[in-house]
NUKEKOL-301246 format. One record per residue: x, y, z of N, C-alpha, C in turn; residue in one letter. Coordinates in steps of 0.02 Angstrom, whole numbers, padded with zeros to 5 digits, always signed. Layout:
XYZXYZXYZA
...
//
This chain:
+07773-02672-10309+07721-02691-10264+07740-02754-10225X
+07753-02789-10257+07800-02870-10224+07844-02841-10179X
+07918-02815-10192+07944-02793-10152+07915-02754-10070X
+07880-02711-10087+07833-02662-10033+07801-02724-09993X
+07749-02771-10025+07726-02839-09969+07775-02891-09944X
+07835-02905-09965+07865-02951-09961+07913-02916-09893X
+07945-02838-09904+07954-02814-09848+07913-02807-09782X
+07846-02801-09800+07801-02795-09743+07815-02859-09688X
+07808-02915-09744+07807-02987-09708+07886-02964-09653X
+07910-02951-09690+07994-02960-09652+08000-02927-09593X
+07958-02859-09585+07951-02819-09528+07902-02870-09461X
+07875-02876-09494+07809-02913-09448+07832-02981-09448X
+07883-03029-09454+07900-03075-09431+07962-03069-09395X
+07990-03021-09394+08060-02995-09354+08009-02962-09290X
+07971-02931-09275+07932-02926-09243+07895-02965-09198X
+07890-03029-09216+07834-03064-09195+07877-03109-09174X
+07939-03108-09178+07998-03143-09180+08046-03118-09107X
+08032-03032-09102+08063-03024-09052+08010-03004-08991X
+07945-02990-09001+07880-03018-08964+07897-03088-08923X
+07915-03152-08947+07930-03212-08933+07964-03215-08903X
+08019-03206-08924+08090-03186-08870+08063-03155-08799X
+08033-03104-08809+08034-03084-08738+07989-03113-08691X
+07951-03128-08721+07871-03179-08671+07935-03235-08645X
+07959-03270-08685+07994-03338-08670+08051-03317-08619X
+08072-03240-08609+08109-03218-08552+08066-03216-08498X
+08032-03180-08480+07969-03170-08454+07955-03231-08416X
+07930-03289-08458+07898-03347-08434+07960-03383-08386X
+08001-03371-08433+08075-03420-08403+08103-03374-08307X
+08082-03307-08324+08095-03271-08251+08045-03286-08197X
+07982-03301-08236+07920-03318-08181+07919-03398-08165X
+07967-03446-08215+07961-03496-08185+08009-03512-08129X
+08108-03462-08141+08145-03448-08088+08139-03452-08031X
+08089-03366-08000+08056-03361-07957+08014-03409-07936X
+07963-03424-07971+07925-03494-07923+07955-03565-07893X
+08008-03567-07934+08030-03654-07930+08084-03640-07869X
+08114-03575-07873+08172-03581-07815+08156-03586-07754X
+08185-03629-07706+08156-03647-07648+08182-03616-07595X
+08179-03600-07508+08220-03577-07489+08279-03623-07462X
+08322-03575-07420+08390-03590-07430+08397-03634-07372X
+08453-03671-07371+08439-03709-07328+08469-03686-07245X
+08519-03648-07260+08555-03614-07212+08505-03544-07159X
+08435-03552-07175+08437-03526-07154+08389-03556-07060X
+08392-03494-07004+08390-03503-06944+08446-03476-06914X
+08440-03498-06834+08491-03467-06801+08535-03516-06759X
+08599-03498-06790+08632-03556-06772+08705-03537-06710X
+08701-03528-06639+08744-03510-06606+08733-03435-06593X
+08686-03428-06602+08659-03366-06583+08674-03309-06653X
+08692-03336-06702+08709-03307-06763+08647-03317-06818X
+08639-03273-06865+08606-03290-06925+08641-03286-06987X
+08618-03328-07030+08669-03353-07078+08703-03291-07121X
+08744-03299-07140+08799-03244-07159+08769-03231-07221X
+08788-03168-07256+08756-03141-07298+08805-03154-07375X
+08792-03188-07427+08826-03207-07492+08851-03161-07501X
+08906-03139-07561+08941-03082-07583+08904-03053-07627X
+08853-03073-07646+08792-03042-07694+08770-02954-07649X
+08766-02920-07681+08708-02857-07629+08655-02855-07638X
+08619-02909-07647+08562-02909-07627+08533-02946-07577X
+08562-02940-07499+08551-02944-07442+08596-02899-07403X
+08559-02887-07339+08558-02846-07268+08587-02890-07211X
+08609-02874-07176+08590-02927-07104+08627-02867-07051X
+08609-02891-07002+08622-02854-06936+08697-02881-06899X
+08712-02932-06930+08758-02958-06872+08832-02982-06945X
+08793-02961-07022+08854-02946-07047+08935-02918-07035X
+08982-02970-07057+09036-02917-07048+09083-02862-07098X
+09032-02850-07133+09082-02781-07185+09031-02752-07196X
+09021-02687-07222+08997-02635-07231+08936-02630-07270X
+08961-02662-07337+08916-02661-07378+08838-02708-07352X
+08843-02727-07333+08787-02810-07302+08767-02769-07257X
+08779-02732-07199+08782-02730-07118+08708-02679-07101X
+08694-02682-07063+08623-02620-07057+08625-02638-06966X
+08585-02572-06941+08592-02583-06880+08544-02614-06837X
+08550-02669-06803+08489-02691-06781+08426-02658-06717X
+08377-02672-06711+08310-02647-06685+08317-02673-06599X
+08316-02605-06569+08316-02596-06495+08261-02635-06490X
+08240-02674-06430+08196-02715-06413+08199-02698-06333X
+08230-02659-06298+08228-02645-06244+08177-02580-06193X
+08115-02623-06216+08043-02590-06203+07995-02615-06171X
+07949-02590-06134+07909-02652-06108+07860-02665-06141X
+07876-02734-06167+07827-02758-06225+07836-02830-06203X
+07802-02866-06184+07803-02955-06170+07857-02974-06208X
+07810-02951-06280+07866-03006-06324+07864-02962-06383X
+07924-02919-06378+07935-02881-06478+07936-02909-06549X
+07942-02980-06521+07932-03011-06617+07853-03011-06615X
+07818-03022-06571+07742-03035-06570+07724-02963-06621X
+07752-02899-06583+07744-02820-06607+07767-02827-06682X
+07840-02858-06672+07853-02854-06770+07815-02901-06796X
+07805-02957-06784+07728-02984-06819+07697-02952-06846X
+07652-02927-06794+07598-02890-06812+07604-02829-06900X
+07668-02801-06865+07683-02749-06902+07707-02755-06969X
+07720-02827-06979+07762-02864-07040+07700-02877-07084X
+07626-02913-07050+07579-02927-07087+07533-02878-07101X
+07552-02825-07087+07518-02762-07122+07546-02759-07191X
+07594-02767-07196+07631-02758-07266+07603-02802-07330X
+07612-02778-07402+07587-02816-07438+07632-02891-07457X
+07605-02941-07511+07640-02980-07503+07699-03029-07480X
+07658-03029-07388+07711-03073-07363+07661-03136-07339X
+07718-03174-07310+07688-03251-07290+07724-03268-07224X
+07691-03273-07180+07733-03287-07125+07742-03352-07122X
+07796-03365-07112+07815-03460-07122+07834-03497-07044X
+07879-03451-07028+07879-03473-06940+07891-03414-06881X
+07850-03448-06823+07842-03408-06779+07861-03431-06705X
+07887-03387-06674+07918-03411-06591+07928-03365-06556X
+07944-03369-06473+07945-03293-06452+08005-03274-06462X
+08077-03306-06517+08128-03263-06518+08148-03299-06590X
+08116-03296-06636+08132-03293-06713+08054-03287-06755X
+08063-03252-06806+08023-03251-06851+08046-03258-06904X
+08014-03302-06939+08039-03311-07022+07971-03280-07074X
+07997-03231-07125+07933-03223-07165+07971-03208-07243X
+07916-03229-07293+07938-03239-07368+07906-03150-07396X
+07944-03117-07410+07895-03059-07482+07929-03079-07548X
+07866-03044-07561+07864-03095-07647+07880-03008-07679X
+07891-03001-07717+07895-02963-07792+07809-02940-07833X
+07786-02907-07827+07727-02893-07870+07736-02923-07940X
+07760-02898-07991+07778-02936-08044+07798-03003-08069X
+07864-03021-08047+07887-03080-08065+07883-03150-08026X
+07846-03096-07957+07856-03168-07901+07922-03173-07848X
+07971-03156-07859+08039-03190-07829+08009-03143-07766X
+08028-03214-07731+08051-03220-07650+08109-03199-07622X
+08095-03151-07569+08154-03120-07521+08137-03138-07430X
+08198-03197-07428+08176-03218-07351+08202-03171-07311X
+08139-03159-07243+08169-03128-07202+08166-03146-07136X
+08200-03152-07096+08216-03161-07029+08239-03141-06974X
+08205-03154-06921+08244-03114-06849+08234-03154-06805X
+08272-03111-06757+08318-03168-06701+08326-03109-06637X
+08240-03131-06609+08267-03087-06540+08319-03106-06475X
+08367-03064-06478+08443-03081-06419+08420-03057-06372X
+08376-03089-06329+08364-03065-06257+08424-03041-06182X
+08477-03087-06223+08528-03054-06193+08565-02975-06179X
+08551-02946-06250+08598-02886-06280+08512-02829-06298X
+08462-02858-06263+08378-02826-06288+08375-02794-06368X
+08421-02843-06420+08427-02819-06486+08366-02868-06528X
+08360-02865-06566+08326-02900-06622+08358-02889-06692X
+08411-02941-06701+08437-02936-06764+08395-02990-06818X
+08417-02963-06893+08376-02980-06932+08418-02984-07017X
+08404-03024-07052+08437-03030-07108+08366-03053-07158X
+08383-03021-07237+08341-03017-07274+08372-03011-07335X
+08366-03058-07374+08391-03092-07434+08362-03105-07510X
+08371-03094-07551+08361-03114-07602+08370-03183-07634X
+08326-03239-07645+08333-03293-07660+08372-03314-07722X
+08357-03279-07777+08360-03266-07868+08403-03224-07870X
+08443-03220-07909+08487-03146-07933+08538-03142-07906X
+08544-03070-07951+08629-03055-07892+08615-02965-07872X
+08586-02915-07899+08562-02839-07861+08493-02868-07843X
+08462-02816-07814+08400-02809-07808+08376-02741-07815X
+08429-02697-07829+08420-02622-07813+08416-02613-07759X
+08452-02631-07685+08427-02593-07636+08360-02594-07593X
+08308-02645-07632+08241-02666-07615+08254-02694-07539X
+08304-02742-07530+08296-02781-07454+08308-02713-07397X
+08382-02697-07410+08377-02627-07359+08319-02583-07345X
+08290-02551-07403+08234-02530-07390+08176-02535-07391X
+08160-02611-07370+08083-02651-07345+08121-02657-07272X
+08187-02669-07252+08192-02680-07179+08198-02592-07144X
+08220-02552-07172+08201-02500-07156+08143-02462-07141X
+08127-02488-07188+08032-02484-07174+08001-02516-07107X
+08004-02563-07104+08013-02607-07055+08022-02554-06986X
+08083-02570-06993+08124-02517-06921+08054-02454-06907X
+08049-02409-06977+08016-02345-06962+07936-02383-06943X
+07899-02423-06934+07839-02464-06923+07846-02483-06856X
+07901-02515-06842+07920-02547-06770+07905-02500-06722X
+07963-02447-06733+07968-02376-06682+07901-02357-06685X
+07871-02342-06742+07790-02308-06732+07754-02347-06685X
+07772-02411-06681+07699-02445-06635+07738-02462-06569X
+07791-02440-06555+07833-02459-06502+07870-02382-06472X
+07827-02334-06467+07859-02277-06454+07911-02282-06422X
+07910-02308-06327+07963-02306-06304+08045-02341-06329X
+08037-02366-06388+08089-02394-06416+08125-02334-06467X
+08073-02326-06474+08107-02260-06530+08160-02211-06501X
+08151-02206-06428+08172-02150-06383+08233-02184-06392X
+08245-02266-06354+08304-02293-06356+08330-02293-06409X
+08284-02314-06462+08329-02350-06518+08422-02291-06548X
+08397-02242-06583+08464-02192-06591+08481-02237-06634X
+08496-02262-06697+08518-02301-06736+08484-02312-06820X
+08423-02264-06801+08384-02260-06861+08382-02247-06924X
+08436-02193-06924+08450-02149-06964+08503-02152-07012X
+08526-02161-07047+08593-02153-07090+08666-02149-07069X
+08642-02089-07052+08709-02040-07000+08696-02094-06945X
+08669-02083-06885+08685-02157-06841+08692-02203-06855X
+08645-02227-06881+08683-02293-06912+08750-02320-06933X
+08776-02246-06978+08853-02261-06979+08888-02243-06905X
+08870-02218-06867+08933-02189-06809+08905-02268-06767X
+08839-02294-06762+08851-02352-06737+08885-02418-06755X
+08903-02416-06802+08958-02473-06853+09019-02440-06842X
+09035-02370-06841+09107-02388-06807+09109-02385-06732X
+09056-02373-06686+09050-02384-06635+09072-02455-06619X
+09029-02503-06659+09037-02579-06628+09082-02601-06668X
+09132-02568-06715+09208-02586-06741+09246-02574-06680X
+09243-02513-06663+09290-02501-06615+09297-02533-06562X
+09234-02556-06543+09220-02606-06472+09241-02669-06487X
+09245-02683-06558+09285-02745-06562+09212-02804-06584X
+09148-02765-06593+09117-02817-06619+09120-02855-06672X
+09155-02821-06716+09181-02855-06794+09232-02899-06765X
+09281-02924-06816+09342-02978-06806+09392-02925-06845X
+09435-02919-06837+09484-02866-06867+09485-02877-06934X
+09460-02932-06977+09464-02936-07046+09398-02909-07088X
+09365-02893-07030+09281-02852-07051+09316-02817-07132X
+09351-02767-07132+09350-02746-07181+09401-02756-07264X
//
């Protein structure tokens, strides 16, 4: 009978033991996420936005290798001002924060449902080239699963919806375009020959 209670204790404090453990992961990931600040690099600097870490968990438009790179958003529509349109279309979405606004950059924070962590995102309308490139990052970590690509994808498919005549232009939406437009602007020489 001793034996039988004395085991019980041992189950239920190995238990209560690895209960602890995980809250104290938990707490320690939610304090991560809150305390990390953003980065300092970020904005647009020379008509560039800041380059994307070797981590994959960021996107950017004006990346130079493959893995990072996504294609950026036709803006050549008559619309005053297309970040005003992606505004709009950004704060439909759930947990974001728009932090800064202008008629040719937008900066906005999404948070994580769960843990909190912040993923900055940004764009940079080139009135020159009628593009709107954009980079979107993970603050914490090193994957994200793929989450930044496809919140800016999302994005893209939101934009085109409220911007029909862009959609017509855009041609870049898709996967398959998307890739024939990356070796499009390899071939044109938009990369630096060490792109890959």
């Amino acid at each position: 009978m001793t034996k039988g209670i004395l085991g019980n204790k041992l189950v239920i404090s190995a238990m209560l033991t690895a209960v602890l453990c995980v809250a104290t992961g938990l707490i320690g990931l939610l304090i991560l996420s809150l305390s990390a600040g953003p980065p300092r690099n970020l904005g647009v600097r020379n008509g560039r936005l800041a380059a994307c870490p070797v981590s994959p968990n960021c996107v950017c438009t004006q990346a130079e290798d493959q893995e990072h790179w996504i294609a950026p958003l036709n803006a050549a529509f008559q619309e005053p001002n297309p970040l005003q349109l992606l505004e709009e279309v950004v704060r439909e979405m759930p947990r974001v924060t728009v932090v800064e606004s202008s008629n040719d950059y937008l900066r906005v924070e999404f948070r994580s449902l769960l843990f909190r962590f912040c993923d900055d995102v940004e764009f940079f309308h080139e009135v020159s080239s009628a593009r709107i490139h954009f980079r979107s990052a993970s603050r914490v970590g090193y994957s994200d699963l793929g989450v930044n690509r496809q919140r800016m994808e999302e994005i893209r498919a939101r934009f085109l919806k409220r911007a029909p005549r862009a959609a017509e232009q855009q041609g870049m939406h898709s996967p398959i375009s998307s890739g024939r437009a990356l070796v499009a602007a390899v071939t044109q020489g938009e990369f630096g020959s060490d792109a890959w």
